[in-house]
C-alpha positions in Angstrom: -15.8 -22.5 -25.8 -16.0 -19.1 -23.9 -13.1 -18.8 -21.0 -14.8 -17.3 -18.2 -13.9 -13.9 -17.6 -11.9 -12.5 -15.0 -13.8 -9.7 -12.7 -12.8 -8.0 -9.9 -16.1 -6.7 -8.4 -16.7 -2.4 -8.1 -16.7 -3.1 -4.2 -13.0 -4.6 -4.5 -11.5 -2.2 -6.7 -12.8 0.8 -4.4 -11.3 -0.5 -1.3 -8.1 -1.2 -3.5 -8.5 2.5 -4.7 -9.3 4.1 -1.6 -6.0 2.1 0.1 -3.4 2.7 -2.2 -4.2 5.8 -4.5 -2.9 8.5 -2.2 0.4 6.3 -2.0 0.6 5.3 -5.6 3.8 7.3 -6.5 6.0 6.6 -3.4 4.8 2.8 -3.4 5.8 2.8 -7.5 9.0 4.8 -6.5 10.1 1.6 -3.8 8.9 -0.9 -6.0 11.0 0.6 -9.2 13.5 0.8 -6.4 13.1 -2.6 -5.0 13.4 -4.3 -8.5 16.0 -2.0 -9.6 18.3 -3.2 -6.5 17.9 -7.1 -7.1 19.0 -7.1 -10.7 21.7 -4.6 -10.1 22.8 -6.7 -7.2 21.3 -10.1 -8.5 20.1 -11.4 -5.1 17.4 -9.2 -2.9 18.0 -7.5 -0.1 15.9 -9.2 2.7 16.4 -5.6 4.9 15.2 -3.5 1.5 12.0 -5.8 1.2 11.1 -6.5 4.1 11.1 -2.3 4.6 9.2 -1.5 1.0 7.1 -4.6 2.5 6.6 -2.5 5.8 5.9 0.7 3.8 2.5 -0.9 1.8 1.2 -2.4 5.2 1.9 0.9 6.9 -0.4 2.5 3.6 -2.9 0.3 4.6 -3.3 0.3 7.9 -3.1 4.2 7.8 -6.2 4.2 5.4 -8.4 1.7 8.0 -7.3 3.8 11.0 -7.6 7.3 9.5 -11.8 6.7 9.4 -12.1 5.3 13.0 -13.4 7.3 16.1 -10.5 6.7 17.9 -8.2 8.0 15.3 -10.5 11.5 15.6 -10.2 12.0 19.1 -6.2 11.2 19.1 -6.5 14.2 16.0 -8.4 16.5 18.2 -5.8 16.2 21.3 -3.0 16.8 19.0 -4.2 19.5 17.5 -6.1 21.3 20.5 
């Protein structure tokens, strides 16, 4: 008997892609970071997670909002 296979569709791992590939080093860099602290220190750090946690929403929400209309007129007073 065949297990069914697992697939993540082209459409999911584009958005995934477009989200989190500019970021991928620094978000590697706090993860390494993250893990690193909680076996040195053998407990984690609510403050250090809850901040690398802060950092990947803050990725995200960068890459909805950098596409919007709002987000280009904001650009365009800043930089007038």
């Amino acid at each position: 008997m065949q297990r069914p296979a697992l697939f993540i569709g082209p459409p999911v791992l584009a958005a995934i892609h477009t989200i989190f590939a500019p970021w991928v080093p620094m978000l590697v860099l706090g993860l390494l970071l993250v893990l690193a602290k909680a076996l040195v220190s053998r407990s984690w750090d609510p403050y250090f997670v809850l901040g690398f946690a802060g950092m990947v929403a803050a990725c995200a929400l960068q890459s909805f909002v950098a596409y919007t209309e709002w987000w280009y007129h904001v650009a365009g007073l800043v930089t007038a």
